[in-house]
N, C-alpha and C positions, 0 to 999 in steps of 0.2 A: 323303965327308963330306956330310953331310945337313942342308941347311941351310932354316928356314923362315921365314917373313915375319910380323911380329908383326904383327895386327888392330888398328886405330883402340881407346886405353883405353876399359874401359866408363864411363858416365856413373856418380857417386855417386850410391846410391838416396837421394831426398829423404825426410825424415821427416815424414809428411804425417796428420795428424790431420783426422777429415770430423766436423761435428755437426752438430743440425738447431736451426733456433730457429721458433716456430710463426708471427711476424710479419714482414713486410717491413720496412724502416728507413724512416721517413718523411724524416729529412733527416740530409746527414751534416756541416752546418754548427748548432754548438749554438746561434746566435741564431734557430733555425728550429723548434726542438723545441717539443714539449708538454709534454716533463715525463710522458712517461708510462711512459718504461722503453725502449719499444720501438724507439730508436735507440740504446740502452747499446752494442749492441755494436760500434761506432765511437766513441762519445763517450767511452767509460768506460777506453780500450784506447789511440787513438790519441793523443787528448788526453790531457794530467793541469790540476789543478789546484792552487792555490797550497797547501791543505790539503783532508784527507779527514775524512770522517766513517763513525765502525766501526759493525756494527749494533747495538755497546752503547751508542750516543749517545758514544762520545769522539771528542773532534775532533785530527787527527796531522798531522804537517808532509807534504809534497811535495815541492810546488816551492820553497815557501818551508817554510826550516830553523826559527824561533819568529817570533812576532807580539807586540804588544803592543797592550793595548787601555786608554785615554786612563781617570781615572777617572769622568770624564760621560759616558761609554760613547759617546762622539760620533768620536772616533779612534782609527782600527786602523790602525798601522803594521806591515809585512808586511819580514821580513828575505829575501830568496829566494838560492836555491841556486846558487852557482859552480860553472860550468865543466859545463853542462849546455848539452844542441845540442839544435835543432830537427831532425826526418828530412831537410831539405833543407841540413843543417848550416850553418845559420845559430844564431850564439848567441844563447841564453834571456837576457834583461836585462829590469829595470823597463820600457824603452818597449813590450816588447811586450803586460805586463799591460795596460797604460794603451792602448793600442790596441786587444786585445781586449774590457775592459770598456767602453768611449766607443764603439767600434763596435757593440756592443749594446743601447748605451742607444738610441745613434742610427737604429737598422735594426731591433733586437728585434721580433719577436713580443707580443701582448700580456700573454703570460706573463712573457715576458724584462721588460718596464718594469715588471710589477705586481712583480715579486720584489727591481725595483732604486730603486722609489720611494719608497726615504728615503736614496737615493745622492745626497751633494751633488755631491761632485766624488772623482776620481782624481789622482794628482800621483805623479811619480817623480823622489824627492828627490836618485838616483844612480841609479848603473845598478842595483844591486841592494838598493834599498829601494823601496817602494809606501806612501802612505798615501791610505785611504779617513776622507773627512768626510762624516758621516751628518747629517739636518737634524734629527732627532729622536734621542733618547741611545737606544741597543737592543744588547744582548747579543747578541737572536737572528740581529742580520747575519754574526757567524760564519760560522751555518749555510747561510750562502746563499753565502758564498762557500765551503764547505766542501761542496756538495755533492756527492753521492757520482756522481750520475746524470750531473754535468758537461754538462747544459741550463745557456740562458741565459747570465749573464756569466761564471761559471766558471771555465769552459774557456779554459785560453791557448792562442793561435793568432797566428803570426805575420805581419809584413805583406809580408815577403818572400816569401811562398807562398798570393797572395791568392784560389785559387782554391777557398777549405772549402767550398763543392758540392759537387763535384765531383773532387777530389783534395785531401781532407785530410791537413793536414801537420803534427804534433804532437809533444809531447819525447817521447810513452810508451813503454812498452815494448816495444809492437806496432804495426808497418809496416804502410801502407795499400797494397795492393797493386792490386784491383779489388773492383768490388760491381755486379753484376746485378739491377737493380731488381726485385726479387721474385724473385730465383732465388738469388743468394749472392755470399755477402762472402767476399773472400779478405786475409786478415792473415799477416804473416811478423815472426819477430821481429826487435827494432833492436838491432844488432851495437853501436853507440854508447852505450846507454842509460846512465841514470849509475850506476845499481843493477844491475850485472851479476848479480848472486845474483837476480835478480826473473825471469830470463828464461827461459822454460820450454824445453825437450828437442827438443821439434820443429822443424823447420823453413819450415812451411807451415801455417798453419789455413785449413780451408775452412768457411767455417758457412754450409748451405743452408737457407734459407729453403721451409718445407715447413706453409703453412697448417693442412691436413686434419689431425687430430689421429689418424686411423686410416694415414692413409698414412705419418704420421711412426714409428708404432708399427712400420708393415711394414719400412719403412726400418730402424730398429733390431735389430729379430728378422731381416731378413737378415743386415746387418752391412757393409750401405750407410752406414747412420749411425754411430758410437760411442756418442752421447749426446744425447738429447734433452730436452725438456720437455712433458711433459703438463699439457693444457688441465682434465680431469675426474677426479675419484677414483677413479671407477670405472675408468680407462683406469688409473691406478697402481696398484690393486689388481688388475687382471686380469696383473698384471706382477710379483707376490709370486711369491716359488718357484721362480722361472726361476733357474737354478743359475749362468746365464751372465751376469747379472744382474744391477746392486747396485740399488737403489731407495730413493733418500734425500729424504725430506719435510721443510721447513723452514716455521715459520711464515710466513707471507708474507703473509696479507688479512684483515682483522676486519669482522665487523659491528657496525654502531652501530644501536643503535633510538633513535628521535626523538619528543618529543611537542610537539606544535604550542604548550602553552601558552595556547592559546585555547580558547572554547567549552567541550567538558566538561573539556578538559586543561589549564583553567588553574588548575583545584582541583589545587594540589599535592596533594593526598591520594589523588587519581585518579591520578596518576603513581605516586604513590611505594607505593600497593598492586600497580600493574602491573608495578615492578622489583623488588617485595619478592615475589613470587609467579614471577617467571621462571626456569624450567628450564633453567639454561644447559647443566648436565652431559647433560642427556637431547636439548639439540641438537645436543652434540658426537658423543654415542653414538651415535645414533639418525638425524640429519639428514646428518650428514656420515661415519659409516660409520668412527667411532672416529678417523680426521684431523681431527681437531680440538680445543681444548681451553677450556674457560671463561677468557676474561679481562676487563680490563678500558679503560679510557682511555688505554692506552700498548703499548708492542710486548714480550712475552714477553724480548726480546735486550735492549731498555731497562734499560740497570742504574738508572736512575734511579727510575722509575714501580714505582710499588705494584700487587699482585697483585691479584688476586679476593678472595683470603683476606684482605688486609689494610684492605678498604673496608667503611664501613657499609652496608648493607641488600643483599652483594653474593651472601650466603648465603640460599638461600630458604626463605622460612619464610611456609606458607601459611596459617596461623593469624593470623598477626601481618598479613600483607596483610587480610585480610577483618576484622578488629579496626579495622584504620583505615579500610576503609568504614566501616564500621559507625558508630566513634566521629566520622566526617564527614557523616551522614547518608544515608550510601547503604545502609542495610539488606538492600535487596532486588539490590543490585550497582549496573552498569553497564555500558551500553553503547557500543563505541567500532569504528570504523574502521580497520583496518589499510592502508592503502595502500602501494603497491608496485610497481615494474616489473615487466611480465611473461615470464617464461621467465629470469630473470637468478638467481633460488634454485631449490632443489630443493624441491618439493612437500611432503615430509618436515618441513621446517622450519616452515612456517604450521601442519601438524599440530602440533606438540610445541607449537609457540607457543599456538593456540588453546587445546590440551586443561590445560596447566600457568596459563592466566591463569583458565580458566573454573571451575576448583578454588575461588580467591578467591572468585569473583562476579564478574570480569573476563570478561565476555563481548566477544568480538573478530569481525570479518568480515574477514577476507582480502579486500581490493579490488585485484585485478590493472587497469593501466591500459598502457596502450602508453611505450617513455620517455619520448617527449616531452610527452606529457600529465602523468605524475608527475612529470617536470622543473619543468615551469609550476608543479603544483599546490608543491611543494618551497617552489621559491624565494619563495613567495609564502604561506605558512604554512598553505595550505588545505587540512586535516587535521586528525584523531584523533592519529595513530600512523603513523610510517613508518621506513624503514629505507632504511639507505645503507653501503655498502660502502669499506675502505680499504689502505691499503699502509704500508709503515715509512715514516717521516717521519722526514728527517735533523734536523729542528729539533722538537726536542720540546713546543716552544711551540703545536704544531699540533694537536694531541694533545685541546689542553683549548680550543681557543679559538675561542668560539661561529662564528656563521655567520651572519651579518647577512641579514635575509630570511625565514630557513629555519624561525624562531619567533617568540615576544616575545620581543624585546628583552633585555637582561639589567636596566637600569635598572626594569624593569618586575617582572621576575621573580624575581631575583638581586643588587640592588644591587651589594653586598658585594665582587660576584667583578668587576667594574671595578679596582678599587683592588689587587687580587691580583694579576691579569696586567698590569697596569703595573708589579708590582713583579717578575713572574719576566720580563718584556721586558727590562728594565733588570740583576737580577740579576750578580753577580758571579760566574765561574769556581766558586769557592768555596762559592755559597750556592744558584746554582743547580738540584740536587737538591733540595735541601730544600725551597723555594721553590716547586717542581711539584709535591711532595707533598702540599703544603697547598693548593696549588689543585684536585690530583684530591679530598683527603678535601672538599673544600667541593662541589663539583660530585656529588659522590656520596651524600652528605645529603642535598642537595635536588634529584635527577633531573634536574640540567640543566648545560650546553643540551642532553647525550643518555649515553646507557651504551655500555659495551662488551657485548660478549655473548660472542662467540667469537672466536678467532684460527685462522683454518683453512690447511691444510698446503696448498704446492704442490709438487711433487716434479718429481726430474730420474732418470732414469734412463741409467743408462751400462754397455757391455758391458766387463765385466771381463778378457776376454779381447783388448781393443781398445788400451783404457788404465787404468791401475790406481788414480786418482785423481782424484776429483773435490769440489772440495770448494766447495760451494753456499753457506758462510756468507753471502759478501758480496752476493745473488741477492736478498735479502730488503730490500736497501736501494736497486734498480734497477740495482744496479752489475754489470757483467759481467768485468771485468779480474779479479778474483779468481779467476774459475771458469775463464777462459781462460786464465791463468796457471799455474794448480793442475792443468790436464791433462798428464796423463804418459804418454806412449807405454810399452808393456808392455814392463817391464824395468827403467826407469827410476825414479827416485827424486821426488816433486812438488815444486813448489816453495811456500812455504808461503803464505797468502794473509794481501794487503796492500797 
């Protein structure tokens, strides 16, 4: 009889998903953030907050199950969720809301106080109730505690795991395992979570941090990466056709053009020939290589905001621009100044711009200046025409609502639209929508304080043969939990995003 000696079992293969993200994380404590996205994938993953916000503008519960909002818009009372653990299984209760926000009031960043400076006080009425007292009545504090990016006060964090530096510890669905400053974050999902259906297939995410936007590409076409983000269009177009491949673009950044208001731009008539003449479709075609699409003062995903199609003067019509020179006195045109950072657009774009105003009699000069010199000249209204760059905003109040500096004044320019955004600040649930509507058709009759122009696509590419799912919705509102949740090892079925 032939007898043999069984070997040590083999170890279970881990289910190990690799992605690349093109930035480092600047902090993985949220009273430390910018606010610029590029810590989401910690903040957005390990954290949660008390509610979210979708990239159609609706605001949905989290942590806390329903809220109630006082009808002098001055208290929110927050009901939150039972029987939910922190990663170091300690339980989620009101003290720890109330500690993470007063820990931010207190340590924040100057973003964290400017976003919480109508915050009177915090108060935890039980364990599981929160109420916020605002000193001023405002709607739009929802959105601030509802952010999706979870910067700032947000983010609950507890105080039994006082080290968020350095070992972030949060209810979400995804475990902080390690992060390599500038090399990579490793997340694993939390067996615990309270939404077991949220929790995706794998076992491991690695997400490497890979700057170079060419080395991230090589990365992907080996099959080092699964899935990345491209920085340029042209990097997502050179990536069309690849059979291995899927290549999905979401809006994600608009352009705003600016007019100082002052000088030749305080003749409304000079503005408002310059947005009744602009080419928006021939910069989406033409500047951005058909990623792009004309819009306007709100986000494409915006169920709230009005389209291109639905604003006055958002159609161009070059006839009707040179008519209102004319009937203003400018017969023979005008001349004005384009300012602008340089190397931050594509060249393409001041063509189409130039050649679509100068149709009217809108004669324009492209003035390239380094940033910090267009920053100065920005905030200080010193300027024809300029242009500024944006992202989805989870409070849509951000959307329409000037920039103190950046022009005249609105008393100066605008009266009217004072008295409007106090009333969509204040706004109820209810009337909300409506309330923005009437503030974009005001701001769009009279060019100010600026236009939309374009909403232009950033794309994520994923190998199909890696993982079968990805779904980039929630990417356009900084958030990354959706897209890191929604990946699905090949075979597997995704989980849905939320």
């Amino acid at each position: 009889m032939t007898t043999t000696t069984a070997g040590p079992p083999e170890a279970p293969e881990i289910v190990e998903i690799v992605i690349a993200e093109p930035a480092g994380i600047g902090t993985l404590d949220p009273i430390n953030s910018d606010g610029s996205g590029r810590d989401a994938p910690a903040l957005t993953t390990v954290y949660e907050t008390l509610a979210w916000t979708s990239p159609s503008g609706e605001v949905l519960p989290r942590l806390a199950t329903e809220w109630s909002i006082s009808e002098d818009r001055r208290t929110y009372t927050f009901h939150l969720r039972q029987g939910v653990r922190f990663h170091n299984g300690a339980d989620f209760t009101a003290r720890d809301v109330v500690y993470s926000v007063t820990r931010a009031l207190t340590d924040g960043s100057p973003v964290v106080s400017q976003r919480a400076r109508n915050l009177e006080s915090v108060t935890a009425t039980d364990d599981y109730t929160v109420v916020f007292e605002l000193r001023e009545p405002s709607s739009a504090f929802l959105f601030e505690v509802a952010d999706p990016t979870g910067s700032g006060f947000s983010s609950i964090l507890t105080e039994s795991a006082p080290a968020h530096g350095t070992e972030p510890v949060g209810t979400g669905p995804l475990r902080f395992v390690s992060y390599t400053p500038g090399s990579e974050l490793v997340l694993e999902p939390n067996p615990d979570y309270w939404d077991p259906a949220a929790l995706p297939g794998y076992e491991l995410l690695r997400v490497r941090i890979i700057e170079n936007e060419q080395d991230r590409v090589s990365a992907l076409e080996s099959g080092e990466v699964a899935l990345i983000r491209t920085d340029t269009i042209e990097a997502a177009i050179g990536l069309f056709g690849d059979p291995q491949l899927e290549v999905v673009g979401t809006p994600a950044w608009t352009i705003w053009l600016h007019a100082a208001r002052r000088g030749m731009t305080a003749d409304g008539a000079v503005v408002r020939a310059a947005w009744l003449s602009l080419d928006r479709q021939g910069l989406a075609d033409t500047a951005f290589a058909g990623e792009a699409e004309p819009w306007s003062t709100s986000h494409p995903l915006l169920a709230s905001g009005l389209g291109p199609t639905e604003l006055p003067g958002y159609q161009r019509d070059v006839e009707a621009a040179a008519q209102v020179l004319a009937e203003a006195g400018y017969e023979g045109g005008v001349s004005l100044e384009l300012l602008y950072p340089e190397q931050e657009y594509p060249e393409a774009f001041f063509d189409v711009l130039v050649a679509s105003w100068a149709e009217a009699g809108v004669r324009v000069e492209p003035v390239p200046v380094d940033r910090a010199t267009w920053l100065a000249r920005l905030v200080t209204s010193d300027y024809d025409l300029t242009v500024t760059r944006h992202g989805w905003y989870a409070n849509p109040y951000r959307y329409v609502l000037p920039r103190p500096g950046w022009q005249a004044p609105s008393e100066e320019v605008l009266p009217e639209l004072i008295p409007a955004l106090t009333d969509l600040a204040t706004a109820s649930d209810e009337d909300r929508s409506d309330v923005f509507r009437r503030v974009q058709l005001l701001e769009a009759e009279n060019g100010y304080p600026f236009i939309g122009v374009v909403y232009v696509n950033t794309h994520h590419v994923y190998r199909t043969d890696l993982i079968t799912n990805a779904d980039v919705t929630g990417s356009v509102s900084g958030d990354r939990r959706g897209l890191y949740l929604s990946l699905a090892p090949s075979g597997q079925s995704p989980t849905p995003y939320g």
